[in-house]
Steps between C-alpha positions, in 0.01 A plus 500: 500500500709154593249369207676794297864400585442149423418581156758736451758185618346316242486746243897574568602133504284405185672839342858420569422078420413656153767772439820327656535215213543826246614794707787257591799723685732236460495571108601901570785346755643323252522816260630707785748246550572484093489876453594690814873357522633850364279701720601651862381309767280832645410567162373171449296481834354826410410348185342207669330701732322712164444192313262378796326777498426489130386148520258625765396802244505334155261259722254724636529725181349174303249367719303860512621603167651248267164426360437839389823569391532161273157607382624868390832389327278252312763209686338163519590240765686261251692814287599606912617094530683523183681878573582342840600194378769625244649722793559184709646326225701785413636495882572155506685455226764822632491279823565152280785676286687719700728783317802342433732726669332611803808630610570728260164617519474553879902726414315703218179532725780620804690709285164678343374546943543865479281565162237183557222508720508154679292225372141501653373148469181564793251518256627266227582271556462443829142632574391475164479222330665352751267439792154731326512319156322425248342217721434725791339736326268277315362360794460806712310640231266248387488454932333853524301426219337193631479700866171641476345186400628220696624634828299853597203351596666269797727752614518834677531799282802586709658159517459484077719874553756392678588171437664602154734727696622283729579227281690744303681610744557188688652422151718779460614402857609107403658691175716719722634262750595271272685724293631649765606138584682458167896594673473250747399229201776615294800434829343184506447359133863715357502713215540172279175371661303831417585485118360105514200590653464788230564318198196268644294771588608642163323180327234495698416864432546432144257217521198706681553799221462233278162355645375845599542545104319169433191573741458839353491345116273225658264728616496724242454208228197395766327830481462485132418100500234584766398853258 
């Protein structure tokens, strides 16, 4: 059993040494920060609080699933890199070139409170593509694909069963504190320092659509080179 648990350590830190550099919550702060000025503070926690949870489900949702639903929509890994990366590009470039009167915006969005349904930005962009992109979702599937072969024979059956959850969820954790961390960043940095750190955000989102576009034509040009 102590045998068991040491695996499952491993297993956990190897899982969330992998998924960190892509599930990165400091990308989905950065959006909350950039999109959730106009929203209530409670409504924007509870917001927070769904977006972790989707993380945690558009996780779990691809490792047991993603394969077979990729494989009935006919969606290839480099067509999902290229979908994803075009979203990411299209959400950095709204975070690069701001409206140019947010003001009047944020009065007509005021004015229009009683007849609009607040803006729900949990799911995108915050949980998606935010934190489970395009990236994220690549390598949790083509992780479970490569599961039975590699790992199953060195590990427990029950270890190889959990371990996906709790990295998940350990995830989804990191993703809600720091999120619900993003306040006590903006008192500190100012309103002026929040729209810096978007506009470079902004660029750098632009930059990953933009290679998320390039790995999926890469790929796709490989598979008929190598056909």
């Amino acid at each position: 059993m102590i045998d068991d648990l040491i695996q499952l350590g491993k297993l956990i830190t190897l899982g969330l040494a992998l998924m960190l550099p892509l599930a990165n919550p400091l990308t989905s702060m950065t959006l909350l920060l950039s999109l959730g000025g106009q929203i209530p503070y409670k409504e924007r926690e509870r917001q927070v609080t769904q977006a972790a949870f989707y993380v945690v489900g558009i996780m779990l949702v691809t490792y047991y699933a993603g394969a077979w639903i990729m494989h009935t929509f006919g969606i290839s890994i480099p067509g999902l890199r290229i979908a994803g990366g075009l979203i990411v590009v299209s959400i950095g470039f709204s975070m690069l070139f701001p409206p140019a009167e947010p003001r009047t915006m944020a009065a007509e969005a005021a004015a229009d409170a009683q007849t609009r349904q607040m803006p729900n930005i949990a799911f995108v962009p915050l949980a998606l593509p935010g934190t489970a992109g395009p990236g994220t979702i690549a390598m949790i599937i083509s992780g479970a694909a490569s599961v039975d072969a590699s790992i199953t024979p060195q590990y427990a059956p029950w270890v190889i069963v959990v371990t996906p959850i709790i990295v998940f969820a350990l995830l989804g954790l990191l993703f809600w504190v720091c999120l619900r961390s993003a306040g006590r960043i903006v008192a500190v940095i100012g309103q002026s320092g929040v729209e810096a750190i978007s506009r470079v955000m902004g660029f750098l989102l632009v930059c990953m659509g933009v290679q998320f576009v390039i790995n999926g034509i890469l790929e796709i040009m490989g598979q008929h080179v190598a056909g």
